[in-house]
N, C-alpha and C positions, 0 to 999 in steps of 0.2 A: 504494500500500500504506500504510497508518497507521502509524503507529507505533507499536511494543511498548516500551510506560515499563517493562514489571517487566526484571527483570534490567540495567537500565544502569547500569552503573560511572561515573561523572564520572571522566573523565582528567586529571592535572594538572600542566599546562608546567611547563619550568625556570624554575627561581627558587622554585619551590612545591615541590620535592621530586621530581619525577622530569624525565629528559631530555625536551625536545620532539618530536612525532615527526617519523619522517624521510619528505618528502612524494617519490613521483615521479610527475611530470603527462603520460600515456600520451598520444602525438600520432600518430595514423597519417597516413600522407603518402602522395599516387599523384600526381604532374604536378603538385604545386605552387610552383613556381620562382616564380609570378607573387607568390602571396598570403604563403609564407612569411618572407622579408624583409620583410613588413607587421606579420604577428602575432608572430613571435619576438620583437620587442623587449616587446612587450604583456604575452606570458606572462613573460618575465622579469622584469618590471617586477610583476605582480601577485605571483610565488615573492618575489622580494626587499621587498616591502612585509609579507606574510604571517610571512616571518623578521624582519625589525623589530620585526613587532606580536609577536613570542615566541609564535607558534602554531605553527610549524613551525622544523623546526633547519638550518642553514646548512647542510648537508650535502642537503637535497632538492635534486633535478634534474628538468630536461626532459625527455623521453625521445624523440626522435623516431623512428619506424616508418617507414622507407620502404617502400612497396607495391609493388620492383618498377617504380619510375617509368621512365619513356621520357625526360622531361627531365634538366634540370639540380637536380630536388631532392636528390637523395644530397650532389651534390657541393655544395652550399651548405649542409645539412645539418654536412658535415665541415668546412665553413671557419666554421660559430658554433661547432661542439667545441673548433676552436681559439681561437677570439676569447673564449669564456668557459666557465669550468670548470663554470656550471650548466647548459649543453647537453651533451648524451649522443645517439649516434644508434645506431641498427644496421636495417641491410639487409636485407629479406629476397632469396630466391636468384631468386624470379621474382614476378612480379605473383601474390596469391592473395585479394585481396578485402577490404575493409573489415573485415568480421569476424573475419579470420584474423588481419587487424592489429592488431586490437586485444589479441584474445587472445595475441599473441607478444609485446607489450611487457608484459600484466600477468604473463604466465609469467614474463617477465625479471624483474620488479622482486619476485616472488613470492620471500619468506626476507630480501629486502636491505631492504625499507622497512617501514613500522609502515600506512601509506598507500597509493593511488594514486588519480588523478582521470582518469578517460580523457576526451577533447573533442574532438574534429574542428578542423584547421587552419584553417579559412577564416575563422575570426572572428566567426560567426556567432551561437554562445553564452554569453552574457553573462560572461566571465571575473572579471570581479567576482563574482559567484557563489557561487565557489572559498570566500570567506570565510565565508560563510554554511555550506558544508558542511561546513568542518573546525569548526566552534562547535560544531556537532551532533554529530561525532566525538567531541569533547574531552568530549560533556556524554556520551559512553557510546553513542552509534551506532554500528553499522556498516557498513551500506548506506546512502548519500542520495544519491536519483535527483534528475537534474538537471530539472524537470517547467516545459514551456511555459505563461506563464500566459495565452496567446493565441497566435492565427494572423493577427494582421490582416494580415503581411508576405506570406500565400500566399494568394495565385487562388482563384478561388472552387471549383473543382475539387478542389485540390491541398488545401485547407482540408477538403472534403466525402469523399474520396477516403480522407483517412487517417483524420477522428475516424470513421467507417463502419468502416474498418479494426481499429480499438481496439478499438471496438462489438463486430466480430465475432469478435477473439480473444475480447473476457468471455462471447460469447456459447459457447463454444466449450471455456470452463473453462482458460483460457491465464494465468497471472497475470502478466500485463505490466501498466506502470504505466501509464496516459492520458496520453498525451501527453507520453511520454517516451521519447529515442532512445536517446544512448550517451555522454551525459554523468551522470559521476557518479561518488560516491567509494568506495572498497571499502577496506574494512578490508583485512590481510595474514593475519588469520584469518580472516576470508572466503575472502581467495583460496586459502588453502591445504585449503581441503575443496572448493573449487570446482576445483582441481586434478585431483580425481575424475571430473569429469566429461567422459568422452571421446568426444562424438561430432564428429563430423566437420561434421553439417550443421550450422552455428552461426546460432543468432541469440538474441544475448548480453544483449538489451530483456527477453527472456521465462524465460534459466537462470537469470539473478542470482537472481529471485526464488523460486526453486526452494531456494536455499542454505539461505534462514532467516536468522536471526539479528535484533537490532532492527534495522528500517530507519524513515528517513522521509523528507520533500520538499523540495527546496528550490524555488521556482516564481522564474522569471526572464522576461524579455522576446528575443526571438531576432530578429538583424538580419539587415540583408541582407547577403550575401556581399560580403568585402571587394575581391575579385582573382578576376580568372577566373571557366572557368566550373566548375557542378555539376557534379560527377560520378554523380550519381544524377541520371538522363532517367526518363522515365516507366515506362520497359521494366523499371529495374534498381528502379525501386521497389517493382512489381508481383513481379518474380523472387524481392525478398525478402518479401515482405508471403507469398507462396506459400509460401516457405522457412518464415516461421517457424511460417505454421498447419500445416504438414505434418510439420516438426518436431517442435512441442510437442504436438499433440491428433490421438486418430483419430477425432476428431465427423464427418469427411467423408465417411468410408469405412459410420459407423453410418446418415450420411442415404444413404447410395444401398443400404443393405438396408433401411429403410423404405421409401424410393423405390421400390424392388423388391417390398415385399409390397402397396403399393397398389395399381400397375402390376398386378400378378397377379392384386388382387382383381378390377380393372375389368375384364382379359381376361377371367375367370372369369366373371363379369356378361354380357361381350360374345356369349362360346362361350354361356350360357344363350339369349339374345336369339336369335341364329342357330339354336339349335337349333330353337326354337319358331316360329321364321320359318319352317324350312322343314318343320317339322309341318303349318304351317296353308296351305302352299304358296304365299307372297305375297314371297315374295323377287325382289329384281331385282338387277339386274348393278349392279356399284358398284366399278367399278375403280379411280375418284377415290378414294374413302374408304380401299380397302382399300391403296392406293402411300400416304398421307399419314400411316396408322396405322403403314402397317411403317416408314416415313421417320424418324417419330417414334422409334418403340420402340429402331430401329438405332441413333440418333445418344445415344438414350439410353445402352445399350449400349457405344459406344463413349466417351463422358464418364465412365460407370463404370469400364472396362479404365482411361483415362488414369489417374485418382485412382488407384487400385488398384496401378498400373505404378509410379505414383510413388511412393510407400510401398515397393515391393519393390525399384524402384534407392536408394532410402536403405539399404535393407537391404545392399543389395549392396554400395554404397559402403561402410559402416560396417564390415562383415566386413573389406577390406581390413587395415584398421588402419594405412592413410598417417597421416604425417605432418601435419600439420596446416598446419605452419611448417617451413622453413628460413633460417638466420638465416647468410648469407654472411659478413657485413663488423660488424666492431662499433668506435667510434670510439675506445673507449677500452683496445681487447686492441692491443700491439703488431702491424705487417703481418706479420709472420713466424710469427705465433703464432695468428692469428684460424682460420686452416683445422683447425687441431690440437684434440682433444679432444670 
């Protein structure tokens, strides 16, 4: 997305007249015992440089989201809350997805910070970055996407697979940014009109930009994973790539009633053909033709109901009106207190 110059306010740190703001850097976590003891000291180390440089105010935090881990990340988690007062964690109550992680910790920090940065534990997006985006904040942004300025570190698959991917949400009228996941900064008026938005099926690359307000890019280099392994395999890429074209656009549902009236017109062509075949009595047996036409037509048929089906269980889910999140344990409510309210 470009960016919108009219309306930016310049913001202006302490020491210039108003307080700095208060950052908190949204971390979702699912199994990461291995890599988090690598990157905690990193992102600390980058919040505590950024409060030196009087861009942010000593009062930002970490935020860790546990997703539900099977491992030991909650409970290392809770032994940096205690070793330093800028780690923060809370729990959710069962595993519920990358995306629902993410959106539980910007809910949390949504009324308490001026900021937030959400990033992925593994290490992989350049956290130097961070600096780069709150500039942009301070000069009057409010969205800046964290945008790859390359794939060399992905397969050539994994490379073709996603910018194809991007291709077809713009194709598709989706405004997600190119090559950008879920690193990034959001204003706290952002997030309080994004607040509004209640659906259930998230895929949070494609609503930010839904919100409005100025945004723009910051373009970084993406390594390789510091610890462990991915948690995205090929299956959970594709589930979500599904997720958010079904989410955001009903372009799928408009090509299979084109699909459908071409389909109709060729039958109609076919039924003329047939007719006049057997006017002119030259017709022969064609059982090949006539199993490989309905083969086709069926499986058409049914790839339509699927599309179609998915659309109506979104529906269905939505209706509900579940929860999104539940937030168990939070590192900083006393134990007594945390199940209450």
């Amino acid at each position: 997305m470009d960016p919108i110059d009219q309306d930016r306010t310049p913001r202006i740190p302490e020491g210039q007249g108003e307080g700095r703001p208060i950052l908190w850097v949204v971390i979702p976590c699912y199994n990461e015992e291995e890599v988090l003891p690598l990157t905690a000291p990193l992102f600390r180390d980058q919040v505590r440089s950024m409060v030196e440089a009087g861009k942010i105010s000593s009062r930002s935090r970490i935020l860790f989201v546990n997703d539900g881990s099977k491992d030991r990340t909650w409970e290392i988690i809770k032994e940096l809350a205690e070793e330093d007062e800028v780690f923060i964690g809370m729990s959710q109550s069962r595993n519920r997805g990358h995306q629902n992680a993410v959106l539980a910790g910007l809910m949390e920090a949504k009324g308490k910070v001026d900021i937030t940065i959400s990033i992925d534990c593994d290490g992989q997006d350049d956290i130097t970055a961070m600096d780069a985006m709150v500039d942009k904040y301070l000069a009057g942004v409010e969205v800046v996407y964290g945008v790859r300025s390359d794939r060399a570190s992905d397969s050539f698959f994994k490379r073709f697979s996603a910018e194809s991917f991007y291709k077809l949400l713009a194709s598709m009228g989706v405004e997600a940014v190119y090559n950008h996941a879920d690193y990034r900064l959001i204003s706290d008026r952002v997030l309080q009109e994004f607040a509004d938005f209640k659906e259930v099926n998230l895929f949070l690359r494609g609503m930010i930009p839904l919100v409005g307000f100025p945004s723009d890019k910051v373009f970084y280099k993406r390594e390789e994973r510091m610890a462990g392994e991915s948690h995205y395999p090929l299956s959970k890429m594709l589930g979500l790539a599904f997720n958010g074209i079904t989410s955001l656009s009903v372009q799928p549902i408009r090509w299979i009633t084109i699909l459908g009236f071409i389909m109709s017109f060729f039958g109609f062509l076919a039924c003329l053909w047939a007719f006049f075949k057997g006017l002119s009595g030259s017709t022969v047996s064609g059982w090949a033709s006539v199993i490989c036409i309905l083969s086709f037509l069926a499986g058409i048929q049914l790839f339509s109901l699927g599309v179609i089906g998915t659309y109506i269980g979104k529906i269905y889910l939505e209706s509900k009106h579940r929860p999104r999140y539940i937030i168990s344990e939070r590192t900083w409510i006393p134990k007594e207190r945390k199940y209450k309210g």
